[in-house]
N, C-alpha and C positions, 0 to 999 in steps of 0.2 A: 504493500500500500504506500509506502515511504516516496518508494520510486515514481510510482505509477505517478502522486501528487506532483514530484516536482517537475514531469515530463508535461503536466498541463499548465502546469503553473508557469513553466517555464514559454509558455504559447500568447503569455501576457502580452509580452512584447511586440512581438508577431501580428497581434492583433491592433495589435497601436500603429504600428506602423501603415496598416491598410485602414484602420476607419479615423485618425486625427485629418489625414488632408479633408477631409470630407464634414467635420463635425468638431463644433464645441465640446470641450471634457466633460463641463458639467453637464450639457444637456445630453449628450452619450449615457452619462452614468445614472442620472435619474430616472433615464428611460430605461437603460439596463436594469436596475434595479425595481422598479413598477413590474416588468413584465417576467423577471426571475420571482418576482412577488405571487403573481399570476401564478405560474408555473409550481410552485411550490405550494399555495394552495389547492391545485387540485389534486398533486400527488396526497395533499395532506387529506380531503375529502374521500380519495376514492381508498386508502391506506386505514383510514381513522386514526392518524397517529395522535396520541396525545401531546397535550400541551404543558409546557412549565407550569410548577404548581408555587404558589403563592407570589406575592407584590415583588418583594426583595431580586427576587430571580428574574423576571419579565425585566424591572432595572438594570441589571446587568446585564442582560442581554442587548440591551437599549444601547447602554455604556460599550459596549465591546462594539455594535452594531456602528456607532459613529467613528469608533477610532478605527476598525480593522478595514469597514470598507470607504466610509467617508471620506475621513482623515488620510487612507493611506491611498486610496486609486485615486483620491483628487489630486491627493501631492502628485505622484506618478505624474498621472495624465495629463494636469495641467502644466507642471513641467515640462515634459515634451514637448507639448503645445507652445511653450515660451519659450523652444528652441534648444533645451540642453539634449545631448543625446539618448539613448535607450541602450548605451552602454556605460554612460555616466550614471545615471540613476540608478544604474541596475551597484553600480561599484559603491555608490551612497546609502543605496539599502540595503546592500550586500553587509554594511556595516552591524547590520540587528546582532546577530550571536556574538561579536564582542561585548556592546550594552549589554544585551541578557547576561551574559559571563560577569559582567563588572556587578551589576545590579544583584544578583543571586550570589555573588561573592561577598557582599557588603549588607548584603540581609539574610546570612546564613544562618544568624541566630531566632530567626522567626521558623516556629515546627510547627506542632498540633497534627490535624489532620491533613492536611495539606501541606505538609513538608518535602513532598517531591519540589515545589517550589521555590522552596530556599535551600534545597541541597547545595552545599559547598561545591566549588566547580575543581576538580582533581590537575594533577599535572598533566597528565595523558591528555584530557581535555583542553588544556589551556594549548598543550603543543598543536593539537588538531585545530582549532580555533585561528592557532597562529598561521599553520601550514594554509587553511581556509582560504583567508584571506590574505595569503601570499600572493597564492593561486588564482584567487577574482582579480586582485590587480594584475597580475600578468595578462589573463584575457581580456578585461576591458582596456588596458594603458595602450592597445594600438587604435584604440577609440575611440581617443580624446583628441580633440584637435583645440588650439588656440584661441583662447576668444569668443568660447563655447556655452562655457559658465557665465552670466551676469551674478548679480546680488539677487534678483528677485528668483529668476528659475535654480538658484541652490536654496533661498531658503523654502520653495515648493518642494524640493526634493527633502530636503528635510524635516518639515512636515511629515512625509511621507513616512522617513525613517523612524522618528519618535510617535508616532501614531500604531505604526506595524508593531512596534514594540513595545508600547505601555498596554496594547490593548490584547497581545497574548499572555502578556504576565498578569494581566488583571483578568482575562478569562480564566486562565489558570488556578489563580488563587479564590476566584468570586463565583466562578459557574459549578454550580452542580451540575452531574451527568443528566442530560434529556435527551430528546429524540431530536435528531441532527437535527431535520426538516419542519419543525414546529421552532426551533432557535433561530436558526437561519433563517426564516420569515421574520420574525420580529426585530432581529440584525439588520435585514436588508429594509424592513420598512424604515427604522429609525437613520441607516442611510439616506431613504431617499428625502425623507422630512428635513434634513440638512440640507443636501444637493440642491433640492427644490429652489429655495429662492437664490442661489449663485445661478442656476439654468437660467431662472426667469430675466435676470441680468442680463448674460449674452445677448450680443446684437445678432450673432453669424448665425444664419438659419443651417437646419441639417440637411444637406445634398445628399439625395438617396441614389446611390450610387451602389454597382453589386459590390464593389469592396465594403462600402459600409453596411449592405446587409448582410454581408460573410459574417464580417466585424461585429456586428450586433447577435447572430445566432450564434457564432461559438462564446463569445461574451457571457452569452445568458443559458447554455444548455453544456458547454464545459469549465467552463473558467466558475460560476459560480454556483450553479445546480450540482458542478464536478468537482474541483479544483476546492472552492469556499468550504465544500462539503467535509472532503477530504482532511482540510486543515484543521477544523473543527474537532474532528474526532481522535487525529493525531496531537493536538494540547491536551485531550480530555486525557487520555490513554499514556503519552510518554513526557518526560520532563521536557520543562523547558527547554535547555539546554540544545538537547539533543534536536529536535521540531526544529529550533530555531536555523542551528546547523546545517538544516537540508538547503535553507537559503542560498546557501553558497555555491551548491548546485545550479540555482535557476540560472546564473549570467553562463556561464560554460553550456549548458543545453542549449538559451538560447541564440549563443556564438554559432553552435553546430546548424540551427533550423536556420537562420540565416545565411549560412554560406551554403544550404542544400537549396533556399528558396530564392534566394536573392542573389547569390553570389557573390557575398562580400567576403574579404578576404580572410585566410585563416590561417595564422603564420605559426611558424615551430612554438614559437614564447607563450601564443594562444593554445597550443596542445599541449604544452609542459604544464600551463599554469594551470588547465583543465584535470589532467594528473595529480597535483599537487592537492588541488579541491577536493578531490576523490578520497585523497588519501587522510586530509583531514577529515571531513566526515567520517570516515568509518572510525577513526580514532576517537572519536567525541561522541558518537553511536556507540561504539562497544565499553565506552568506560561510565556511561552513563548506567545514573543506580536504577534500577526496574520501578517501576511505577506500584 
């Protein structure tokens, strides 16, 4: 399941690149979001899955809902959108399992029941983290070009990053286990209830173009029906730590769908550092304490 996630996850991109010529971030995401809403209702209808039980929980789902998908695909998208690249952002967010390692380092005295979440981050760990992100900058750094980064599109990437990552530690430590698809609706709605009025802002109308309805059906039937899904259950189930880890994964997969779809360039330093990724994660997977 591990892999499967970061192989969609890793499609994020990909899909950016075909539906931004075409469409405003927010108004993309809101509508992504409305119609994965859709979608997720009627699985929930025809399933009868139930729903969260009591007020506190529906909240944090709320809370997680604005930072995982709001917070973190608006950074992203509107990013891109402002001109930084899709290997820049990716190297910006690639950054989460360091914060997480720092973060669960510095709160390792917090247990109870929930102490997968403050587990102390081990040597083995820290070396894998490191190797990590050796490895994303090596695959992204032939992807930066000069003059790329302003002040506004890095602080939207960063957004991004502290969004992705206050809101898996706060799932973490705040969600009880529920049924994926009754959370995820209430995540995605309290996404689109943000989104909403930044969309209404936009002046650029959406040009329905087939790249943008490509862009919109894998958006809303793998990346968040799939992919959102997937993540979900992987915080419930493995430490932080280790979930966050896979991150590092996503820029190296999406280097490889790129030079398969587009043919952008993919040089020895981009395969090393891909290696290197690898190797970190399994280091940081295998020394992680079982859930």
């Amino acid at each position: 399941m591990p892999w499967v996630f970061v192989l969609i996850w890793s499609t994020g991109f990909v899909v950016a690149r075909l539906g931004m010529p075409h469409a405003p971030p927010m108004k993309f995401l809101a509508m992504r979001y409305a119609l994965s809403v859709l979608c997720f209702g009627a699985w929930i209808v025809v399933a009868g899955a139930p729903w969260p039980r009591g007020r506190a929980q529906w909240t944090h789902l709320v809370v997680t809902g604005m930072l995982m998908h709001a917070g973190y695909l608006g950074g992203v998208w509107a990013a891109v959108k402002a001109g930084i690249g899709a290997g820049t952002v990716a190297l910006i967010v690639g950054l989460q399992p360091v914060l997480t390692a720092i973060w669960l380092t510095r709160h390792a005295a917090i247990g109870g029941a929930r102490s997968t979440v403050a587990a102390s981050v081990g040597r083995a760990q820290w070396l894998g983290l490191a190797l990590g992100l050796g490895g994303l900058v090596l695959v992204v750094e032939g992807k930066l070009r000069v003059g790329e980064v302003t002040p506004w599109n890095l602080a939207l990437a960063v957004v991004a990053l502290v969004s992705v990552t206050t809101g898996t530690l706060y799932q973490k430590r705040h969600v009880d286990p529920c049924d994926v698809r009754t959370a995820s609706t209430i995540q995605l709605a309290a996404a689109f209830a943000v989104s909403l009025p930044f969309a209404l802002r936009e002046a650029e109308p959406m040009a329905w173009q087939p790249e943008l309805y490509a862009a919109m059906a894998w958006s809303v039937l793998a990346l968040t029906l799939g992919g959102s899904s997937l993540l979900y259950l992987l915080i419930q189930r493995g430490t932080a730590t280790a979930v966050t880890s896979l991150m590092y994964l996503v820029p190296p997969c999406t280097a490889l769908m790129a030079w398969a779809l587009f043919g952008e360039a993919l040089t020895p330093a981009m395969l090393f550092g891909m290696a290197l990724a690898v190797v970190g994660v399994a280091l940081v997977v295998r020394a992680a304490p079982k859930a």
